[in-house]
C-alpha positions as CSV (number, residue, x, y, z in Angstrom):
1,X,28.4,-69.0,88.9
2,X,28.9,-72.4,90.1
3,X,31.2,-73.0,92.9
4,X,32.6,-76.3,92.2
5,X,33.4,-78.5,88.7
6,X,30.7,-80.7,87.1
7,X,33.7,-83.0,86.5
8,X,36.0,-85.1,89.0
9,X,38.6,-85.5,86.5
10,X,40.3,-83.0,83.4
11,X,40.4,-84.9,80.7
12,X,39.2,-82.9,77.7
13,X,37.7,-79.4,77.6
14,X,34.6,-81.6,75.7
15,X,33.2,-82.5,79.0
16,X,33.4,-79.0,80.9
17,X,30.4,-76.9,80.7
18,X,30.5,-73.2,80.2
19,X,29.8,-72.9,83.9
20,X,33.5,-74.8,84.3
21,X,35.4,-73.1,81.9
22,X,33.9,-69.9,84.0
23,X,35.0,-70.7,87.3
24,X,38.4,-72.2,86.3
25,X,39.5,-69.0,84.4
26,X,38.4,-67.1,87.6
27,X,40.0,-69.1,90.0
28,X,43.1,-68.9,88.2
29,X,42.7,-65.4,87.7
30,X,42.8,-65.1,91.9
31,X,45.8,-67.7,91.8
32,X,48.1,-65.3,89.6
33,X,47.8,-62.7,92.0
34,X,49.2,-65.4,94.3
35,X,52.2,-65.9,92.3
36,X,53.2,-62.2,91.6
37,X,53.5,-62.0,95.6
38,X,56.9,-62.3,97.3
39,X,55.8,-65.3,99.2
40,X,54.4,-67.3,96.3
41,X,53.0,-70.1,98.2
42,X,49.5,-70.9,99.5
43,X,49.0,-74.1,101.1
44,X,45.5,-75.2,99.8
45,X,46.9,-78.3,98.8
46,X,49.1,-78.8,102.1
47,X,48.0,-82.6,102.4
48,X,47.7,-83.7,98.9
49,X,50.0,-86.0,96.8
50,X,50.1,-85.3,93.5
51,X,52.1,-87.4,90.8
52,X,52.8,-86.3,87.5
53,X,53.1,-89.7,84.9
54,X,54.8,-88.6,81.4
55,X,54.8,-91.1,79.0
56,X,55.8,-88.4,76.7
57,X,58.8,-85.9,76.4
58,X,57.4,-82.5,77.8
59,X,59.3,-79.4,78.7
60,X,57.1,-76.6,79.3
61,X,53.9,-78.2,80.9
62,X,55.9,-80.3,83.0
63,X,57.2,-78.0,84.6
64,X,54.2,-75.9,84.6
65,X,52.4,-78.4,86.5
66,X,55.2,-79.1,88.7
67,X,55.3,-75.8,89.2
68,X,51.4,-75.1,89.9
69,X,51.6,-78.2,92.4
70,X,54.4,-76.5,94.6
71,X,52.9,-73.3,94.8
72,X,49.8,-74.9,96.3
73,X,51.7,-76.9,98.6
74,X,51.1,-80.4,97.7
75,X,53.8,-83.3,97.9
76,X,54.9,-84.0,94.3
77,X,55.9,-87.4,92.7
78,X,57.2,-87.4,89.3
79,X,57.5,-90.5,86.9
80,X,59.4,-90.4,83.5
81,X,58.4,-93.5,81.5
82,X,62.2,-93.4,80.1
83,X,63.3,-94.8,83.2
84,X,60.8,-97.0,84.6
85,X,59.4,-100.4,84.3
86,X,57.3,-99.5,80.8
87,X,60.2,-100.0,79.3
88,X,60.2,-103.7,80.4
89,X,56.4,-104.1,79.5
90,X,54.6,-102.6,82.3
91,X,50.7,-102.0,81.4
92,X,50.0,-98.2,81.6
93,X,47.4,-99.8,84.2
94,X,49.9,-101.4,86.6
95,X,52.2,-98.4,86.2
96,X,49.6,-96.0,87.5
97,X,48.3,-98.5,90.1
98,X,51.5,-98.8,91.6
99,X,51.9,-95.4,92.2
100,X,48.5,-95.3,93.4
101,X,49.3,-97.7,95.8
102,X,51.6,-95.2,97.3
103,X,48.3,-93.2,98.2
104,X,48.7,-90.7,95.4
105,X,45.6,-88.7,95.4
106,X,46.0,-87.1,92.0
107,X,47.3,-88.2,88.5
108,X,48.6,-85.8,85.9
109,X,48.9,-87.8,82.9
110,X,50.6,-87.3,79.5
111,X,50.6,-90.4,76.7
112,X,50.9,-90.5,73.0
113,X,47.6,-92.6,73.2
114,X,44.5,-90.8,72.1
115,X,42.2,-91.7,75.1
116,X,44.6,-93.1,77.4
117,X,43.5,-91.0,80.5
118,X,40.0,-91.9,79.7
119,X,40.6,-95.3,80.0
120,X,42.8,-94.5,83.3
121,X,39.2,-92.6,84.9
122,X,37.3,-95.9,84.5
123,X,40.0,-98.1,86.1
124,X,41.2,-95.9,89.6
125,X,39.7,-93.6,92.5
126,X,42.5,-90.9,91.7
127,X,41.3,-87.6,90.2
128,X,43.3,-87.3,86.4
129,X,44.0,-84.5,85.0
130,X,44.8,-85.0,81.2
131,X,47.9,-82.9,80.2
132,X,47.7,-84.6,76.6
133,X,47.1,-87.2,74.9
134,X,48.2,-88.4,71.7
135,X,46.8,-85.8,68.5
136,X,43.5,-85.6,71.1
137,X,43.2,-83.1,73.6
138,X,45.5,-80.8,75.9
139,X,42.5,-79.2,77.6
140,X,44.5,-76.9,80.2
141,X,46.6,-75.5,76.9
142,X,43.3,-74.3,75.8
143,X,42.0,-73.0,79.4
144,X,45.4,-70.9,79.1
145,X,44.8,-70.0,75.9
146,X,41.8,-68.3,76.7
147,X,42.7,-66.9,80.1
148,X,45.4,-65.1,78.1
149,X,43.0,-63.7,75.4
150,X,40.5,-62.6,78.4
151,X,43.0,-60.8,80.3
152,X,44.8,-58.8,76.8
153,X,41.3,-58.4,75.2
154,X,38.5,-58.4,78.1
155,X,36.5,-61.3,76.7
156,X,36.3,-64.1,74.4
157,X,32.8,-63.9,73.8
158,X,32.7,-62.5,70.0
159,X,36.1,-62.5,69.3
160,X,37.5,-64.6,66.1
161,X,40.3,-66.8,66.4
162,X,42.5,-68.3,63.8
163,X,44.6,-71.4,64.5
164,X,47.1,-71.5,62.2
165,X,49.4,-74.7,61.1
166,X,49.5,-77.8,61.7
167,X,45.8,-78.6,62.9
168,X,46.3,-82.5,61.8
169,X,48.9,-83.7,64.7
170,X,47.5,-81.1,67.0
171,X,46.1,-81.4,70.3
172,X,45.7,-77.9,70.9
173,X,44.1,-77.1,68.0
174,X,40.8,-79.2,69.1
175,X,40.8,-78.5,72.9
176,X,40.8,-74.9,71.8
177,X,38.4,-75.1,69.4
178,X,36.3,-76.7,71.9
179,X,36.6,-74.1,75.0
180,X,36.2,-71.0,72.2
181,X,33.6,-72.5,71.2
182,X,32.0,-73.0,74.3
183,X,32.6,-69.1,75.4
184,X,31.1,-67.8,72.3
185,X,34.0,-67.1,69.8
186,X,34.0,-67.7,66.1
187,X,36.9,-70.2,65.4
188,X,39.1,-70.8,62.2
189,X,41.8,-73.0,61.1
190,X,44.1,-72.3,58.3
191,X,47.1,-74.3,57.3
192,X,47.6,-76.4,54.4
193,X,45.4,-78.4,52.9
194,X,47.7,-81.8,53.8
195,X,47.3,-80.9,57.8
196,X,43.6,-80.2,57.7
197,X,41.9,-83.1,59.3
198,X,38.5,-83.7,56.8
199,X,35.1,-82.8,58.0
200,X,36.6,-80.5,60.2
201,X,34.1,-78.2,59.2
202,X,31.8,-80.3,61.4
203,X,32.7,-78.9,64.1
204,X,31.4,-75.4,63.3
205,X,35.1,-73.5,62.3
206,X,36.0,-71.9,59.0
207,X,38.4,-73.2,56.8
208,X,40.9,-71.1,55.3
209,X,44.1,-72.0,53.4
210,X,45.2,-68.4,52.9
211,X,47.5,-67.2,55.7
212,X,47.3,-63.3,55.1
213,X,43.4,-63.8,54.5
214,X,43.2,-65.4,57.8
215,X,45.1,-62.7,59.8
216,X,42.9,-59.9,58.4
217,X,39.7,-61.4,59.5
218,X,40.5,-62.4,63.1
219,X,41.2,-60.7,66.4
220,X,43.5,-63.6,67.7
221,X,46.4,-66.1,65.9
222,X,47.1,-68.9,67.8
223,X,50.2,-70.3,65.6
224,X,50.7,-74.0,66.0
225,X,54.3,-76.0,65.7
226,X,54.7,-78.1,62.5
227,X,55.0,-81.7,64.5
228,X,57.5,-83.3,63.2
229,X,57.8,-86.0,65.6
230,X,54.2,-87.2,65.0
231,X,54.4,-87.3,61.3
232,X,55.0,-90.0,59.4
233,X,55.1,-89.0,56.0
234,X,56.0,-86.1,54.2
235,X,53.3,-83.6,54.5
236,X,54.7,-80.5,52.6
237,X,57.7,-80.4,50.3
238,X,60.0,-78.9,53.1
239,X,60.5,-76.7,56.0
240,X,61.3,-73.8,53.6
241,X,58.1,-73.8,51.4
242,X,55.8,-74.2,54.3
243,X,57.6,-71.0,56.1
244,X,57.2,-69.1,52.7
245,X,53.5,-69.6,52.2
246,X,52.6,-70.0,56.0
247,X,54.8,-68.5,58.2
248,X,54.1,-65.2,60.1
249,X,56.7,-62.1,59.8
250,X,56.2,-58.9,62.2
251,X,56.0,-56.8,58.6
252,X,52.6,-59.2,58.5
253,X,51.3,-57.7,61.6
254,X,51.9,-54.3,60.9
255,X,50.7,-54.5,57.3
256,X,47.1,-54.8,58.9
257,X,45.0,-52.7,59.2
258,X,44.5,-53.0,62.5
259,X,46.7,-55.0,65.7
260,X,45.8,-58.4,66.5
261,X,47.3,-60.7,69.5
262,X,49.7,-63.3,68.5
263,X,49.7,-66.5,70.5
264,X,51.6,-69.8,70.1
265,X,51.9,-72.5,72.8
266,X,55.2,-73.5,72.4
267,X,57.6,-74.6,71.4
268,X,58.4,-72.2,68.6
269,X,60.1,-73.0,65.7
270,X,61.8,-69.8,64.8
271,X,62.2,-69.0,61.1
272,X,59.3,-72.1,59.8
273,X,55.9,-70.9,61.9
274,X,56.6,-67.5,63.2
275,X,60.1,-65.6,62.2
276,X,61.9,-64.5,65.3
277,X,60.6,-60.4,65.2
278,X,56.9,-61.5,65.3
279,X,57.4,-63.8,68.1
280,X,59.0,-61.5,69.6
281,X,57.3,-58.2,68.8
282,X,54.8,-56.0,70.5
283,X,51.6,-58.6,69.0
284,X,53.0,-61.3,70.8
285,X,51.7,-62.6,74.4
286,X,53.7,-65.4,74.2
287,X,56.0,-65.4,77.3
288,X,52.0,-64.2,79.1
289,X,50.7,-67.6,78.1
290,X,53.9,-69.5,79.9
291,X,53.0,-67.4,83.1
292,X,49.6,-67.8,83.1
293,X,49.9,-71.7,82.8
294,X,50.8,-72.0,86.1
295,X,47.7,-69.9,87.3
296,X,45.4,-72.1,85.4
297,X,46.9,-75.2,86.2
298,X,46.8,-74.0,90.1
299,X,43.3,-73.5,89.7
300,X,42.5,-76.8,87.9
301,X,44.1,-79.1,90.5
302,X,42.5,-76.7,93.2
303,X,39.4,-77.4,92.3
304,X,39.4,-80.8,91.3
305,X,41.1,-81.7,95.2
306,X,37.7,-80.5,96.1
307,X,35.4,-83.0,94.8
């Protein structure tokens, strides 16, 4: 297995090769044993300064990251584009290069714009990681994702995974099909036909717009939020309908014939995608994904310091 990335920066699971995916999801996997110690810090990353840019509201991977930089010792910078200059018409470019300026070795970037930390990789020295942009790609959600299927299942070669919801606004939804992909797994989505991107097909899943027909035929759900926040018109007649033909009840899961793993990457809306007793119930490895976030993002910004 290779011993460093192909890649100096993360920003889409599209540019890793298997060989990548491979040696992040085992890095990580020696970085959670890390965190399950009483003395939960390593310091790998005693010397480097890490700065976490979001131009977009984020709970969990913000703190994730946060998180996965501490553990490894690094000195941590974080910017909130609610407060700062952006607001008085700073570029995204002289944002980041002022905080470059302040010898930040490493970027973690979220933006609403599709692409953005592509654009930032052509313009500064600064490895960036991509923690999502726009309806693009969150590529360490999906390196998550399938470290948390390897370690409840044993593989991801030949398993089949449904991604159920709201594919359309979804940046999970393609990273993930992308990194399964990669490792061998047949892929689905299923959702209604309004948040089904066309052509989609292209990229080698299934297509399914029946939600129990779905569940029966994979191994893995990976149930996506219904963005609101990105949708500009109405996509379904309401909140209500799209819960009664495409939300998930625990009474699902044990009416198949056999148990499947339930994932979603958060946050849930309780009672619309998932009711309360799935996500909560025995399928679930929900709260398993939050914990092994931090691992994996450990493991990415480990190995990227290296190049």
């Amino acid at each position: 297995m290779a011993q460093s990335l192909s890649v100096r920066h993360l920003v889409g699971i599209k540019d890793l090769t298997e060989s990548d995916i491979q040696l992040i999801l085992e890095t990580a996997g020696q970085f959670k044993e890390v965190i399950n110690r009483p003395i939960k810090k390593v310091p790998s990353l005693r010397d480097v300064t890490i700065a976490n840019v979001f131009f977009e509201n984020s709970t969990r991977t913000r703190l994730s990251f946060e998180l996965a930089e501490k553990r490894l010792s690094a000195d941590v910078v974080n910017f909130s584009a609610s407060g700062s200059s952006v607001k008085k018409g700073e570029t995204l470019l002289d944002t980041v290069n002022n905080i470059l300026a302040m010898k930040v070795d490493m970027v973690v970037m979220r933006h609403s714009s599709p692409g953005a930390p592509h654009y930032l990789t052509k313009h500064i020295k600064a490895n960036v990681v991509n923690a999502g942009d726009g309806t693009h790609e969150h590529p360490t959600q999906a390196l998550l994702d399938s470290f948390s299927i390897r370690e409840k299942l044993g593989d991801v070669a030949g398993k089949r995974v449904a991604i159920i919801g709201d594919i359309t606004h979804s940046r999970v939804a393609l990273s993930n099909i992308f990194c399964l992909q990669k490792q061998g797994a047949e892929v689905m989505v299923c959702g209604p036909k309004t948040l089904i991107p066309k052509h989609i097909e292209s990229l080698g899943v299934k297509v399914g717009h029946d939600v129990k027909a779905a569940l029966a035929w994979c191994d893995v759900a990976n149930v996506l939020r219904i963005q609101l926040e990105r949708q500009q018109i109405k996509y379904f007649p309401s909140l209500r309908e799209y819960s009664l033909y495409f939300g998930i009840s625990k009474q699902m899961l044990d009416d198949l014939d056999r148990p499947i793993v339930l994932m979603h990457p958060g946050p849930i809306n309780r009672g619309v995608e998932l009711t309360s007793d799935a996500a909560d119930s025995p399928h679930s490895i929900i709260l398993d994904q939050v914990e092994n976030g931090v691992a994996v993002r450990m493991a990415v910004l480990y190995l990227l310091a290296q190049l």
